[in-house]
C-alpha positions in Angstrom: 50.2 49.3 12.5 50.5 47.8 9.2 51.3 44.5 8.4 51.1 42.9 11.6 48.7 39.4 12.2 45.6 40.4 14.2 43.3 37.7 15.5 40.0 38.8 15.8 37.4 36.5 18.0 33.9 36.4 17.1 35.0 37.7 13.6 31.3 36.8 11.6 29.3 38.4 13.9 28.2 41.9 12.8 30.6 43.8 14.3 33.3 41.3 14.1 33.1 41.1 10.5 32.8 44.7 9.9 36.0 45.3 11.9 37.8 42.1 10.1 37.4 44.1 6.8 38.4 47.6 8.2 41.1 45.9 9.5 42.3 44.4 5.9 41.7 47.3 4.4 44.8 49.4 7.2 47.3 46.3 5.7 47.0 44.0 8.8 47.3 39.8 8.0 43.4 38.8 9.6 42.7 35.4 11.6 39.4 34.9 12.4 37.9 32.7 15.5 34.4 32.0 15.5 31.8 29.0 15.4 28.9 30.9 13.6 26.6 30.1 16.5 25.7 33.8 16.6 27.5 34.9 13.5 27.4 34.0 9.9 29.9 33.2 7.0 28.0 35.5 5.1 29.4 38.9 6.5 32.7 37.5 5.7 31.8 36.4 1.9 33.7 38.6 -0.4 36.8 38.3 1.8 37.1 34.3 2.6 40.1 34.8 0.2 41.5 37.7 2.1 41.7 35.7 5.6 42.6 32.9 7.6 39.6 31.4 9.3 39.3 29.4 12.5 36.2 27.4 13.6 36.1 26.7 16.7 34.4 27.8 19.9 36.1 30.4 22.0 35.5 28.2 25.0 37.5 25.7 23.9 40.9 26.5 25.7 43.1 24.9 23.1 41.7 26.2 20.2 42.0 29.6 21.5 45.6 29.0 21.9 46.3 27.7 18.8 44.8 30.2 16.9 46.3 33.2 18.9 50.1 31.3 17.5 51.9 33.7 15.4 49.4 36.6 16.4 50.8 40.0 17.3 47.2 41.6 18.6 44.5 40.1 20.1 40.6 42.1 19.1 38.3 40.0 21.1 34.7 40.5 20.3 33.1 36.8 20.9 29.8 36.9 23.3 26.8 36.3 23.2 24.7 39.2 22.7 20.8 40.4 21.9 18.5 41.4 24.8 16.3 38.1 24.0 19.2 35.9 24.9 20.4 37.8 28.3 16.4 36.4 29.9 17.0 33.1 28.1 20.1 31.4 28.3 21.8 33.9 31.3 24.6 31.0 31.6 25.4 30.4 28.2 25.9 34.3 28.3 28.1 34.1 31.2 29.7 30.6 30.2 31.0 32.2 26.7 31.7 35.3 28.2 34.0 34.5 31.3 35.1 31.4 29.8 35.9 33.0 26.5 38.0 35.9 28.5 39.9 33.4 30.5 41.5 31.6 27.4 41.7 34.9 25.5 44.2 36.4 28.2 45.7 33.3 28.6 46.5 32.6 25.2 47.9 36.2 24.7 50.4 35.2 27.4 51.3 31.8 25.8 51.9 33.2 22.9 53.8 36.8 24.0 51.0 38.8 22.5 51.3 42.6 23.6 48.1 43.9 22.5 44.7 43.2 23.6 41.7 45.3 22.4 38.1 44.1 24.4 34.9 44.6 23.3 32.9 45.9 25.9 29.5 47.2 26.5 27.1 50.1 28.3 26.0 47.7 29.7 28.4 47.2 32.1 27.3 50.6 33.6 23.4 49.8 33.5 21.1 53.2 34.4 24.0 56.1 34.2 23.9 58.9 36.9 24.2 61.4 34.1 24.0 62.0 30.3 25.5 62.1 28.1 28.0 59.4 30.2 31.3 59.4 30.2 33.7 56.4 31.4 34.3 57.2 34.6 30.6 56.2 35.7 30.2 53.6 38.2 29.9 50.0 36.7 26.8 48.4 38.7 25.0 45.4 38.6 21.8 46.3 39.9 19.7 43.0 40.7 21.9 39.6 40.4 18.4 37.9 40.3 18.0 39.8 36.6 19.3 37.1 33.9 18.9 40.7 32.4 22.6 41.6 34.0 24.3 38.5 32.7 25.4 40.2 29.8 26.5 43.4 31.7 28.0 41.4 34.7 30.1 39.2 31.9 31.1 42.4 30.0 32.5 43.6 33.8 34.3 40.5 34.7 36.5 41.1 31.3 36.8 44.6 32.0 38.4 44.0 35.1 40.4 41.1 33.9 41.8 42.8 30.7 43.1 45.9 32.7 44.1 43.8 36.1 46.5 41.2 34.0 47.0 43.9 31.6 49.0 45.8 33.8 51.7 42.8 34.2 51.7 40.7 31.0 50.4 43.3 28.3 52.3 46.4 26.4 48.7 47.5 25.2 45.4 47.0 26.5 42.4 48.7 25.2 38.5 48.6 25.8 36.2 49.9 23.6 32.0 50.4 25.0 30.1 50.4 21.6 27.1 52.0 22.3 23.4 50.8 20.0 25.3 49.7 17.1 23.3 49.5 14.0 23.3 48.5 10.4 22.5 46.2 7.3 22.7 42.2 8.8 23.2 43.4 12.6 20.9 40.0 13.6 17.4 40.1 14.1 17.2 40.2 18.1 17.9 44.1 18.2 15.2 46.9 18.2 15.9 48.3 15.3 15.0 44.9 12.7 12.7 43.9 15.1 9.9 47.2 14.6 11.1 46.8 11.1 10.2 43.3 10.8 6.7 43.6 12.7 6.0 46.8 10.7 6.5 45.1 7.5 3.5 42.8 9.0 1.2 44.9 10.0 1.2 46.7 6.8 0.3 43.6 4.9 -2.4 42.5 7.0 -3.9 46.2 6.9 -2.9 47.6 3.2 -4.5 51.2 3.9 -4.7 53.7 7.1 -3.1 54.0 10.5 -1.0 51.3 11.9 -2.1 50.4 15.9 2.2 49.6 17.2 2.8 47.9 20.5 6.2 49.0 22.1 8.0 48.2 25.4 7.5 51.3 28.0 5.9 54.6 27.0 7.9 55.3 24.0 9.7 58.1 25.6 13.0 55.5 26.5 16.1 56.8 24.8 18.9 55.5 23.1 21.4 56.8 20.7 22.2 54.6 17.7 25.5 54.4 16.2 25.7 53.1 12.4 28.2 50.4 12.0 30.6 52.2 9.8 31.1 54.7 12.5 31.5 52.5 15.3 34.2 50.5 13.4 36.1 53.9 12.2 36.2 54.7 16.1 37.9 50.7 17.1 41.0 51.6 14.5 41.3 55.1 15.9 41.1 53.7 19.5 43.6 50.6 18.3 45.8 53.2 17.0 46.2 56.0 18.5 44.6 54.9 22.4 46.4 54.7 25.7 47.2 51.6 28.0 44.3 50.6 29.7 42.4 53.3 28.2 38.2 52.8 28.0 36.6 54.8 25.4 32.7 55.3 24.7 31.9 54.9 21.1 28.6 55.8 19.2 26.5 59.2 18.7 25.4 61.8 21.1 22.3 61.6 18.9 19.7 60.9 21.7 16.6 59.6 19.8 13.6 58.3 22.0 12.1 54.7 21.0 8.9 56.6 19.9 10.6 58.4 17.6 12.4 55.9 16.4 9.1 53.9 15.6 8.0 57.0 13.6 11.0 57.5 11.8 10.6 53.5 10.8 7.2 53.9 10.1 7.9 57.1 7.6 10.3 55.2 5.5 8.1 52.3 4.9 5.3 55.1 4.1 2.8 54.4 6.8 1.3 56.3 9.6 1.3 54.7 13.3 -0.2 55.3 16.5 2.0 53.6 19.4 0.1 51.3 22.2 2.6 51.7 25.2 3.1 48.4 26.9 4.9 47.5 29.9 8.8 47.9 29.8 11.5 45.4 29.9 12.3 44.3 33.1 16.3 45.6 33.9 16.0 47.9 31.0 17.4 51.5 30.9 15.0 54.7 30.6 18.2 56.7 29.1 21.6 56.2 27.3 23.9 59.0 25.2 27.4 58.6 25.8 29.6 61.6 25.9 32.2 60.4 23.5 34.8 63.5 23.7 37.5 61.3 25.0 37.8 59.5 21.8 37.0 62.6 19.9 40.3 63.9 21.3 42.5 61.1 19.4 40.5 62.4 16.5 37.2 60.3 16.3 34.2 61.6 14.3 31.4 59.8 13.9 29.5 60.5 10.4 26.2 59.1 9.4 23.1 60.5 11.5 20.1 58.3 12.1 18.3 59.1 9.2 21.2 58.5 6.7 21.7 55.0 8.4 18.1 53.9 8.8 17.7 53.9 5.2 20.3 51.0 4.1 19.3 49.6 7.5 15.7 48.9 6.6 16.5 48.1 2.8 18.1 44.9 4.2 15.8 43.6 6.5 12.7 43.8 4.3 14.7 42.7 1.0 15.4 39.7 3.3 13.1 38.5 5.6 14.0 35.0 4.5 16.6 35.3 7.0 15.0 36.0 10.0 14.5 33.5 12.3 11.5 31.0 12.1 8.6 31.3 14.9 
């Protein structure tokens, strides 16, 4: 696979731009498409050299297609994500997510692409019938009237698109469900930087003893996190060695609990906490593991545990809280 031009879209977000660098490192020629309204230049700092880069929204039909010229594969990744932005802007979601698939497919076709690898989600499944989950679940939008589900709903619509017009205009199609990616710079609208963040500030205003923390739910609402490195190791293996039309689950079957996860945060910063349950997200899932041995059959293993990952995870956010957004 070496040596071919891959575009990726949405290539400075935090997935994007890790893939854009796994990507240089297998020997592929990189274009990236994004207008840093949800990602930043700053993942891709010390490899502006190594790539071409387009700015331009991935709404905008003609830019799409202009970038895509010359392309051999096509890894779209541009959306709109972060729970606080599904119950905000639901039709930006949707606008940038169907919009964005439409001139992705129909770029590849103008230009005689043959591969197309999709970024999907778990969303698109919502509350899973069993876990760990494999891909064969049912994918379910529970309540239309949940701006919640925009992001799942969107995430389904390219599903179905990819594999319908991949069947007839497409050598390779593949679709990858990261599941609770995580990592240094993942944005600031994710659990993970946000008890990290509001840790950090509690501990300030109360120097000494135990930390009263208010959660969503009970606490006992599971996830299972996947560190960035791991999740971008399994992309490649699915971009390499994965089947037309082929979905595959990627993450941990690490199934941590939000309350441990609080503690866990709360350990590294060297403070005790007692959780204050609060009432849960509305639309939001009590469980979620995937059962990723469909991609562990084309030889996927994914490496860091929780703990390993939490640490370089939490480094960056409190050695930058500059960043973060301004309230």
């Amino acid at each position: 696979m070496s040596s071919n031009r891959v575009l990726v879209t949405g290539g400075s977000g935090f997935i994007g731009a890790a893939l854009v660098k796994a990507l240089l490192r297998s020997g592929s020629h990189v274009r990236v498409l994004d207008d840093n309204s949800r990602g930043s230049p700053r993942r891709l700092a010390d490899v502006t050299a190594d790539i071409e880069f387009v700015a331009a929204d991935i709404r905008d039909a003609g830019a799409v297609e202009r970038a895509a010229r010359g392309i051999d594969e096509v890894h779209h990744l541009a959306f709109v994500n972060g729970t606080e932005f599904f119950y905000k802007a639901p039709d930006l979601v949707l606008d940038v997510g169907v919009q964005g698939m439409i001139n992705v497919i129909n770029a590849c076709r103008r230009n005689d692409i043959g591969t197309l690898v999709l970024a999907s989600s778990s969303e698109v499944y919502q509350t899973p019938p069993n876990i760990p989950t494999d891909e064969k679940v049912p994918l379910v939008v529970p309540d239309p009237l949940n701006p919640r589900y925009s992001y799942g709903a969107g995430k389904l619509i390219s599903e179905v698109m990819a594999i319908n017009y991949g069947r007839k205009f497409f050598q390779r199609v593949l679709i990858f469900r990261p599941h609770n990616v995580y990592g240094p710079d993942m944005g600031f609208e994710h659990v993970i930087p946000q008890f990290a963040l509001r840790l950090l500030a509690i501990a300030k205003a109360q120097p000494a003893g135990r930390l009263y923390f208010e959660i969503q739910g009970t606490g006992m609402e599971t996830r299972s996190f996947c560190f960035i490195d791991d999740l971008v190791a399994g992309v490649i293996t699915v971009r390499d060695k994965g089947e037309h039309l082929g979905i595959y689950h990627l993450g941990t079957m690490e199934e941590v609990s939000i309350a441990d996860l609080a503690h866990r945060i709360a350990r590294y910063a060297g403070r005790e906490i007692a959780l204050v349950a609060g009432p849960p997200a509305e639309g939001g899932t009590p469980r979620r593991c995937p059962n990723i041995s469909k991609v562990e059959r084309l030889g996927y293993k994914p490496r860091v545990s929780l703990d390993q990952g939490l640490q370089p995870t939490l480094e960056w956010y409190w050695n930058n809280t500059n960043l973060a957004p301004q309230t």
